[in-house]
Structures are given as structure tokens and as C-alpha cells.
KOLROKOL-676580 format. One line per field, with one value per residue: residue in three letters; x negated, y negated, z negated of N, C-alpha, C in turn. Coordinates in Angstrom, 2 decimals. Example, Ala and Ser with C-alpha at 12.3 -4.5 7.8 and 13.67 -1.06 7.14 Angstrom:
type [ALA SER]
n_x [-13.19 -12.85]
n_y [5.69 2.25]
n_z [-7.80 -7.08]
ca_x [-12.30 -13.67]
ca_y [4.50 1.06]
ca_z [-7.80 -7.14]
c_x [-13.20 -12.90]
c_y [3.30 -0.03]
c_z [-7.80 -7.87]
//
This chain:
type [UNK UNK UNK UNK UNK UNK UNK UNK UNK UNK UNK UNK UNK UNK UNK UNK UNK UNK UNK UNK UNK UNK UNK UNK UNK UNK UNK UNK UNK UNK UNK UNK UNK UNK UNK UNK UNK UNK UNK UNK UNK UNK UNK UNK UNK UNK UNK UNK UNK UNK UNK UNK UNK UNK UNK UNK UNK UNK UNK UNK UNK UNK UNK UNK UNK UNK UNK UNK UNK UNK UNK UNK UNK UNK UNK UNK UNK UNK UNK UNK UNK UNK UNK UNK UNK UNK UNK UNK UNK UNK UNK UNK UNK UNK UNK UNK UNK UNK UNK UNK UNK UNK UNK UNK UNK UNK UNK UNK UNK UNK UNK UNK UNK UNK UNK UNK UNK UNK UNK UNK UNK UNK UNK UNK UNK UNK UNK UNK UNK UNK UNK UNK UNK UNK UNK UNK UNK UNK UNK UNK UNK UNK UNK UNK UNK UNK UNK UNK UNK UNK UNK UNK UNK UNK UNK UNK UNK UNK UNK UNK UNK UNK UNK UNK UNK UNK UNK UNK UNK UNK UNK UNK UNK UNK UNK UNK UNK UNK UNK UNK UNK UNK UNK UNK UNK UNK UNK UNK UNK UNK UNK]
n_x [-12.30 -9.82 -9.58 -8.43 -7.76 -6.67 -4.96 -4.34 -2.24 -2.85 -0.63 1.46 1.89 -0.40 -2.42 -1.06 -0.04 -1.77 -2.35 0.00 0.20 -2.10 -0.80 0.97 -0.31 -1.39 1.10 1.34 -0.79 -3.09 -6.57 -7.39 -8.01 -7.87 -8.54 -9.13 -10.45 -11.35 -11.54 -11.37 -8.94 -6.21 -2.69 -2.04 -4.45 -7.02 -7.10 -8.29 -7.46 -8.14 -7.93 -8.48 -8.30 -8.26 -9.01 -10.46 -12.47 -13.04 -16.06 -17.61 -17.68 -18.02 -16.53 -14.85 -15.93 -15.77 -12.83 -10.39 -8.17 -5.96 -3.44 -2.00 -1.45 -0.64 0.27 -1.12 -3.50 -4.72 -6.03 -8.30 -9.96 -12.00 -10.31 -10.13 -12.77 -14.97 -12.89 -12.36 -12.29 -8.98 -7.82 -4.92 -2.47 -0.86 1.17 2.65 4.83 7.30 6.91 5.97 3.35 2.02 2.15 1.02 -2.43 -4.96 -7.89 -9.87 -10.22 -10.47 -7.96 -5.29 -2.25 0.15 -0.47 -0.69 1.26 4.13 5.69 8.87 8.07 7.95 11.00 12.45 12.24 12.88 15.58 16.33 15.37 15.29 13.02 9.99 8.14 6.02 5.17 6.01 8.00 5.57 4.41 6.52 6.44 3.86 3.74 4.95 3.26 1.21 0.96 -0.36 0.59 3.89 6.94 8.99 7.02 6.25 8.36 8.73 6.98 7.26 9.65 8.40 6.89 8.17 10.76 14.08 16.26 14.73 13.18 14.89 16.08 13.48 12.72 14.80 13.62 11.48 12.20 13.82 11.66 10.27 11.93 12.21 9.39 9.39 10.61 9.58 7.37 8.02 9.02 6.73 5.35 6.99 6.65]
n_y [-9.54 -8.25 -5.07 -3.38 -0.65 -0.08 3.19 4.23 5.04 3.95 1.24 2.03 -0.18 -0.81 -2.87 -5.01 -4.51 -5.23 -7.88 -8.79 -8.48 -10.08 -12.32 -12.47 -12.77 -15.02 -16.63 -16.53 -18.17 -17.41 -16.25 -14.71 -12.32 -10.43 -7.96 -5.99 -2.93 -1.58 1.95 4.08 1.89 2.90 3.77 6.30 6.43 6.92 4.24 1.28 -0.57 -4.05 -5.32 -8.41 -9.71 -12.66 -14.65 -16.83 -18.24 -16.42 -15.24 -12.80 -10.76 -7.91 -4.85 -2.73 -0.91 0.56 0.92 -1.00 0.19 2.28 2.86 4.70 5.51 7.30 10.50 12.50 11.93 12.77 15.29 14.91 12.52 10.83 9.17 9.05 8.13 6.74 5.35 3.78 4.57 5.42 3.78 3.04 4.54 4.93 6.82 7.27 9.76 12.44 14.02 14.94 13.87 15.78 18.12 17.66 18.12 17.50 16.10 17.15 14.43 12.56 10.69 8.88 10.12 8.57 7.00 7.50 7.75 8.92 7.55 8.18 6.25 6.33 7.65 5.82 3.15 4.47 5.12 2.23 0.44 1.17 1.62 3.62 2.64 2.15 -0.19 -2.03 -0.70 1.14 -1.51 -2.66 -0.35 -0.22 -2.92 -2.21 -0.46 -1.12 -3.86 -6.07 -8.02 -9.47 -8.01 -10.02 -11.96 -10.12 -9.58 -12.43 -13.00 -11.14 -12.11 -14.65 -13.74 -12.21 -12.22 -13.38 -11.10 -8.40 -9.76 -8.96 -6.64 -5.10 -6.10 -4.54 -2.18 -2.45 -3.34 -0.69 0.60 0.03 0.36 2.92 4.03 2.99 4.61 6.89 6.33 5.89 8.68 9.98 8.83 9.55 12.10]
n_z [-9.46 -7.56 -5.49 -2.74 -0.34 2.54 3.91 7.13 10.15 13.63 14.84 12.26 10.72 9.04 9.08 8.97 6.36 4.78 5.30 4.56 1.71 1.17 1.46 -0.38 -2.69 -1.99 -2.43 -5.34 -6.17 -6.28 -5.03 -1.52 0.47 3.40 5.63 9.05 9.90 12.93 14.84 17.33 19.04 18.97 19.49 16.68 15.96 13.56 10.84 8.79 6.67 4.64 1.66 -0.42 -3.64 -6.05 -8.65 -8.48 -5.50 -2.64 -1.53 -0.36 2.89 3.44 3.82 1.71 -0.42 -3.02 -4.12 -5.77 -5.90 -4.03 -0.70 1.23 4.00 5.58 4.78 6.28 7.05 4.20 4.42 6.65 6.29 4.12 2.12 -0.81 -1.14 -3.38 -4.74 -7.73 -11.18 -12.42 -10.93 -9.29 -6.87 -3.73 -1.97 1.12 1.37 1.03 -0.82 -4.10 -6.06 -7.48 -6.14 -3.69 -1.79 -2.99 -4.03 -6.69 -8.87 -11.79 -13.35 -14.30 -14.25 -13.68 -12.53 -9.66 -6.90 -4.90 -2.60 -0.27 2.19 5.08 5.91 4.41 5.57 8.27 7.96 6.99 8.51 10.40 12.49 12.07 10.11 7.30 6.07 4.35 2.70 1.30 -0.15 -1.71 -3.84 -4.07 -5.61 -7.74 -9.37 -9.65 -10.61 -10.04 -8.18 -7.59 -7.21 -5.99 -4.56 -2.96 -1.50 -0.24 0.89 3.17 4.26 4.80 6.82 9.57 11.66 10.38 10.33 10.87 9.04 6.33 6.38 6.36 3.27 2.02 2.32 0.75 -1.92 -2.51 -2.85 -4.62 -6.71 -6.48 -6.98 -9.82 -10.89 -10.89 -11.99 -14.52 -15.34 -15.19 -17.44 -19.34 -19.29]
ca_x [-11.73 -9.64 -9.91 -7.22 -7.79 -5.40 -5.35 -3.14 -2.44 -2.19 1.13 2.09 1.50 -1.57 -3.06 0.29 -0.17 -3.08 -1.77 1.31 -0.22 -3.26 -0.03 1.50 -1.10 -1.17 2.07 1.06 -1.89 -4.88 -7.29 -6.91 -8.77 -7.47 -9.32 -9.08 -11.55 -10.69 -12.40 -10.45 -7.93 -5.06 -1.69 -2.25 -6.23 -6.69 -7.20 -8.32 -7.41 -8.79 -7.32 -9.01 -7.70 -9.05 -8.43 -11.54 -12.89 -14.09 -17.17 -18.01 -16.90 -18.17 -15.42 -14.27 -16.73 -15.52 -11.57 -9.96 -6.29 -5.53 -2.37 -2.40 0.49 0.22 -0.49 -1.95 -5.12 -5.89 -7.20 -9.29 -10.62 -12.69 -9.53 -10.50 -14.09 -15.05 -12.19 -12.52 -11.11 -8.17 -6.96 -3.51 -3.02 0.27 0.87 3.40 4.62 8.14 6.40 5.39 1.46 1.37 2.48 0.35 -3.28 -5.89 -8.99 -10.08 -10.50 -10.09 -7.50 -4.24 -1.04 1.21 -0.92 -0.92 2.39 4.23 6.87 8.78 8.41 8.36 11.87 12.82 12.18 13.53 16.79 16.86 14.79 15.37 11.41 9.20 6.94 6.37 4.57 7.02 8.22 4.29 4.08 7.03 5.72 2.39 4.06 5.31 2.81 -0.19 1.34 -1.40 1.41 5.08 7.42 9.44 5.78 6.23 9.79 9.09 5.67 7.92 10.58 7.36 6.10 8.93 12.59 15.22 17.03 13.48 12.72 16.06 15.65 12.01 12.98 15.58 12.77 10.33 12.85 14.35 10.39 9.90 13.00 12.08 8.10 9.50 11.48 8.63 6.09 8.64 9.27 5.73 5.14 7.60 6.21]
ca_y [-9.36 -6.69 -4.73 -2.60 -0.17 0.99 3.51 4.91 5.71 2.77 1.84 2.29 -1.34 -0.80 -4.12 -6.00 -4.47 -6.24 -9.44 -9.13 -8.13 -11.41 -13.43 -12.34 -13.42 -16.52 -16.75 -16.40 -18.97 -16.86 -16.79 -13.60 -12.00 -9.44 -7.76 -4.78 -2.01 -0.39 2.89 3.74 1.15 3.28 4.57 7.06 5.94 6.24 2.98 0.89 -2.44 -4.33 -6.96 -8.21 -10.55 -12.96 -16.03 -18.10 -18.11 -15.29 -15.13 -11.92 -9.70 -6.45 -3.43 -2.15 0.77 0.87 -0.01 -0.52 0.77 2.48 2.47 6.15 5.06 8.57 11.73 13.72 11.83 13.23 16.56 14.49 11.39 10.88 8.39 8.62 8.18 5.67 5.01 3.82 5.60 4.94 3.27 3.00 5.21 4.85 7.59 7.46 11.37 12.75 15.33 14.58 13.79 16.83 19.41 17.81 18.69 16.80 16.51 16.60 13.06 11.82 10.13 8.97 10.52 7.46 5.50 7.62 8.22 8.89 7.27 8.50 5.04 6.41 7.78 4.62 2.28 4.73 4.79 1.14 -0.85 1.91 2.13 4.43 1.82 2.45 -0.99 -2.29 0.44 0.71 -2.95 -2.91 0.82 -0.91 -3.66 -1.69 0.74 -1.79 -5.33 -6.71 -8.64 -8.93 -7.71 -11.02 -12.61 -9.19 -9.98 -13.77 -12.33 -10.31 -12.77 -15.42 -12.94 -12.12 -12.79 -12.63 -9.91 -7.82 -9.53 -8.44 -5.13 -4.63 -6.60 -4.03 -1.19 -3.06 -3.20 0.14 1.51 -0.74 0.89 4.65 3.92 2.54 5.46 7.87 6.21 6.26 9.50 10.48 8.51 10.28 13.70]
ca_z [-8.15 -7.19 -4.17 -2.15 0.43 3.22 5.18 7.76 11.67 14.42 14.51 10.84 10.25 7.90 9.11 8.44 5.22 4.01 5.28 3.41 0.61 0.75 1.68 -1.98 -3.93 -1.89 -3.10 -6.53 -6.96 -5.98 -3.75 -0.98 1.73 4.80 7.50 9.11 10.42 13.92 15.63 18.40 19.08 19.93 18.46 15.68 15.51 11.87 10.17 8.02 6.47 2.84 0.73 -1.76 -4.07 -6.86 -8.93 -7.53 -4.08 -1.85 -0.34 0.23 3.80 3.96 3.98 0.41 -0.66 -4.59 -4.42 -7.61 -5.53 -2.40 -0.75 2.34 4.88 6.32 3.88 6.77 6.60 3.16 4.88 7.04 6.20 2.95 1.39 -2.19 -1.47 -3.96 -5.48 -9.36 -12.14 -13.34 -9.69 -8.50 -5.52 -3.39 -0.73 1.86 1.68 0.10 -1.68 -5.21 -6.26 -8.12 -4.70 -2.19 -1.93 -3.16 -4.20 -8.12 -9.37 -13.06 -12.42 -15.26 -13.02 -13.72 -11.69 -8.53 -6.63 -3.65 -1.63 1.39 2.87 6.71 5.65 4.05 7.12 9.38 7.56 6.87 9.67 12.05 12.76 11.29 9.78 6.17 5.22 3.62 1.32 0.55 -0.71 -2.84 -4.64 -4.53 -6.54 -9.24 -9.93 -9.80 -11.19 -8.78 -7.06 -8.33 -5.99 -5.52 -4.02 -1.70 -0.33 0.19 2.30 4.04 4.99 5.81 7.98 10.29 11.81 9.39 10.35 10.57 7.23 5.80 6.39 5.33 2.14 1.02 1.74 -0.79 -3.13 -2.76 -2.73 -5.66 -7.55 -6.38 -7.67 -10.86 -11.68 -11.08 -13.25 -16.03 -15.77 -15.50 -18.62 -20.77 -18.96]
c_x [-11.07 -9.25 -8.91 -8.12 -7.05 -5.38 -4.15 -3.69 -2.53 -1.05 2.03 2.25 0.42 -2.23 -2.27 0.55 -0.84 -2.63 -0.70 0.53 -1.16 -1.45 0.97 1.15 -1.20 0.06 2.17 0.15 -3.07 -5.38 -7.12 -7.86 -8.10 -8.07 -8.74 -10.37 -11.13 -12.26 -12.01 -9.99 -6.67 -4.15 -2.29 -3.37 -6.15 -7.32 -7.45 -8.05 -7.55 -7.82 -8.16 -8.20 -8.22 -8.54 -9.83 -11.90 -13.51 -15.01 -17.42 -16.92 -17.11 -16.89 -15.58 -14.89 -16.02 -14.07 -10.98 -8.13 -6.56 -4.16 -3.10 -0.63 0.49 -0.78 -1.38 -2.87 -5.85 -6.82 -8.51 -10.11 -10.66 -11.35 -9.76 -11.51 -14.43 -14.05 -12.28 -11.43 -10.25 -7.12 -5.57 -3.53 -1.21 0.61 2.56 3.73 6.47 8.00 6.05 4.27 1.20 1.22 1.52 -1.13 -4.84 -6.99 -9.03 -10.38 -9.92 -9.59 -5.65 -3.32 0.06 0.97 -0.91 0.78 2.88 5.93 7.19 9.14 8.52 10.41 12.92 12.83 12.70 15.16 17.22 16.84 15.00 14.17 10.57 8.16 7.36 5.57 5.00 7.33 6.81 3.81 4.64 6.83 4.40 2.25 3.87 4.47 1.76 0.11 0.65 -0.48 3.04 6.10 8.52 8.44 6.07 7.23 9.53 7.54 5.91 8.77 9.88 7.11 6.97 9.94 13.34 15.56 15.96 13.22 13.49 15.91 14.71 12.03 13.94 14.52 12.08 10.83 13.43 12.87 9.98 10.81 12.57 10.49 8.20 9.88 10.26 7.57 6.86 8.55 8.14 5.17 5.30 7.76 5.64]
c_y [-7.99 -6.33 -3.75 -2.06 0.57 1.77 4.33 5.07 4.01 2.56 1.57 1.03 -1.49 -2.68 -5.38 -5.81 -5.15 -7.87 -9.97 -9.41 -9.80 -12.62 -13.66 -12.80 -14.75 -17.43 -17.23 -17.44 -18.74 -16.84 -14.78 -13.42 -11.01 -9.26 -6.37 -3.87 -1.06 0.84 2.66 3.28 1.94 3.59 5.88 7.76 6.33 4.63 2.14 -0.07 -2.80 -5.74 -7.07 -9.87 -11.39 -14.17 -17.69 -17.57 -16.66 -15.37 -13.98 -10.84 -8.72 -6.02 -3.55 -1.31 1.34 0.33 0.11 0.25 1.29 2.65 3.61 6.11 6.37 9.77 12.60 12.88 12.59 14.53 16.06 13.39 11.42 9.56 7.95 8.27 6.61 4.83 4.67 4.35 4.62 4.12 3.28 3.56 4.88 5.39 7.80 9.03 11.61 13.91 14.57 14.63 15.56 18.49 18.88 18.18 17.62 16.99 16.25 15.32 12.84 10.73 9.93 9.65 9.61 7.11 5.96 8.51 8.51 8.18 7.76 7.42 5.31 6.66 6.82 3.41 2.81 4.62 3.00 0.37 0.01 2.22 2.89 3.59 1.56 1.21 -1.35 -2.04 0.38 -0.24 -2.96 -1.67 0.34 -2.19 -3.15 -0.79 -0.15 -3.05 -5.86 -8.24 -8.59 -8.59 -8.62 -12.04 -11.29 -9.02 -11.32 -13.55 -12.00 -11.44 -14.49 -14.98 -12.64 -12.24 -12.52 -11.58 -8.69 -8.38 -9.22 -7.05 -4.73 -5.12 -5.51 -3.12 -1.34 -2.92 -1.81 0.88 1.64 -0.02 2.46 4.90 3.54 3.34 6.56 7.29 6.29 7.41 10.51 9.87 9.01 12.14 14.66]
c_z [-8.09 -5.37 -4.20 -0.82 1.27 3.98 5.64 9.39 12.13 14.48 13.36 10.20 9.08 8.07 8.22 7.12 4.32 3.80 4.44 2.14 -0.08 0.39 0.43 -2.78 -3.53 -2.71 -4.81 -7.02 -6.70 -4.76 -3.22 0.80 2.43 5.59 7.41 9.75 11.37 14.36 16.63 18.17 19.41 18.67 17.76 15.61 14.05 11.96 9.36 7.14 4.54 2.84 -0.56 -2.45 -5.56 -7.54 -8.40 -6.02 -3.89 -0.70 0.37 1.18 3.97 3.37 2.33 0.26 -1.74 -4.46 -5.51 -7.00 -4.25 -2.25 1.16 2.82 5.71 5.43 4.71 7.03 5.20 3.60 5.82 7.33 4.62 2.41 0.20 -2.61 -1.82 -4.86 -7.28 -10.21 -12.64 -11.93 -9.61 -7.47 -5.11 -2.26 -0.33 1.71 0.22 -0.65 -2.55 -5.65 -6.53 -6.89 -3.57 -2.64 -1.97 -3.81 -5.83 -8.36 -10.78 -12.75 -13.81 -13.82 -12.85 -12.57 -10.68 -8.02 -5.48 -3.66 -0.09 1.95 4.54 6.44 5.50 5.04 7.67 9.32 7.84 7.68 10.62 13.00 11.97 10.66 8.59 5.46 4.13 2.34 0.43 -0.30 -1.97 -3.60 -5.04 -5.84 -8.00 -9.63 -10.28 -10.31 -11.18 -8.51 -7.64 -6.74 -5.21 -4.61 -2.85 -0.72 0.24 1.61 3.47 5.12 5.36 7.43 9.75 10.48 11.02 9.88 10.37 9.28 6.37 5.43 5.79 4.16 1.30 1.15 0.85 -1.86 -3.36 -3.08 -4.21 -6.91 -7.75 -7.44 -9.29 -11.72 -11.75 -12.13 -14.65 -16.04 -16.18 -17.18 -19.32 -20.50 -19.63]
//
């Protein structure tokens, strides 16, 4: 089984993240779970939401303690919410933020550097969809860094999920996220 953990503000579409995300692997053949975890309910609450994903059935619902990926739709949680706590080595990490892994401020973790990256997906939506909502971008970076999910299962999610012209839009961020995430793990590769 693998497990995903998201976290972000209210707002950010973190929930809609998950769903995409289960609704990918549905896509794919496997079996897929989504929930989310509120505190406060309000705009820029933090947040939580899990996917887990598998090739046989899922029984089990508790929350995500151990995720094998996370996916941080707003960087200014890392100063105050435990994000990496529990994370397994070697994870995929995928952080909303146009600063590069190595400049923002994090905590020690053994940890390859391919596998953990950033996208400025608020940037990327606001340009493209004209909303600040960086799911999107997240999904298709989440694609390519973690090959969890391919990122043609993450456009057809997308353009399930909502009106064409809204799934249009969030379809070129996935792919442009998907393109920007692709180029950074190469380059970290041959770093």
C-alpha cells in the first residue's frame, strides 16, 4: 500500500487533492481511498487530507501516521506544523514554494534530494486558472517525482472532476508542474 499525506491551508484545495489523486489510481486499476482531517473549519485552517492507494482492497481508516509521500500545498506550514513527522525514508516530498528544497528551511531528515522538490504551483494556477489554488500543479509534480500515478490518469481526474473550461485550465497546470518537476529531478540527478 502506499500512503500520501497532504497538507495545506483551507481553501488551497488539499481535500480535492486526495480525491484527485484516489480518482487516478481509479483510473489506473487500483483500489484507492480519500478522506480528509478538519480542525477548525475555516479558510486558511491548516489541513489535512490522505490517499492511500493499493492494488487489493482497503480496509483500513485511521489517518496516515507513516506516509511513504507527502505533498505541503503551502510552505509556511513547515515552521509550524510537524509535516515530516513520520515520514519514511526515502519518500517523495512535493512542496508548493518557488524557492528551491535546498534554500528553504527544514528540518534534518535522511532523505535522497531527487525525491523531494518544490513547485510554485500557487503561481502556476494564478497565472493559468486565475485562482490561487495550487492542487493541480501539486498532482502533476506529484506525478513525476513519485510514478505513483502517471500524469495522463491526473489530467483525465482533473477533467472528471470539473467543467471543462475549469478542467482545461487545471490540466495545463499539471502538465506544466509535471514538466517543471521533471526538469528539477534531472538536474538534481546529474548534480
Amino acid at each position: 500500500m502506499f500512503e500520501v499525506r497532504i497538507h495545506g491551508r483551507g481553501g488551497q484545495g488539499v481535500v480535492t487533492a486526495a480525491e484527485l489523486l484516489s480518482i487516478a489510481a481509479f483510473l489506473e486499476g487500483r483500489h484507492a481511498q480519500a478522506f480528509p482531517s478538519f480542525g477548525s473549519e475555516r479558510t486558511g485552517a491548516p489541513v489535512v487530507a490522505y490517499c492511500r492507494i493499493d492494488d487489493r482492497e482497503i480496509r483500513t481508516r485511521e489517518p496516515i501516521m507513516r506516509p511513504d509521500a507527502l505533498i505541503v500545498q503551502d510552505a509556511t506550514l513547515l515552521g509550524h506544523v510537524p509535516v515530516f513527522d513520520g515520514l519514511k525514508d526515502n519518500g517523495p516530498v512535493v512542496i508548493n514554494s518557488g524557492t528551491r528544497v535546498d534554500n528553504l528551511a527544514l528540518p534534518s531528515i535522511a532523505h535522497r534530494p531527487e525525491q523531494w522538490i518544490t513547485v510554485p504551483g500557487t503561481e502556476l494556477a494564478r497565472k493559468i486558472v486565475g485562482r490561487p489554488v495550487p492542487n493541480a500543479a501539486l498532482l502533476g509534480a506529484f506525478a513525476a517525482v513519485s510514478g505513483v500515478v502517471s500524469l495522463d490518469s491526473v489530467v483525465t481526474a482533473i477533467r472528471q472532476r470539473f467543467t471543462k473550461s475549469v478542467a482545461a485550465a487545471n490540466a495545463t497546470v499539471a502538465r506544466t508542474a509535471f514538466d517543471i518537476a521533471s526538469t528539477e529531478i534531472e538536474e538534481l540527478a546529474h548534480a
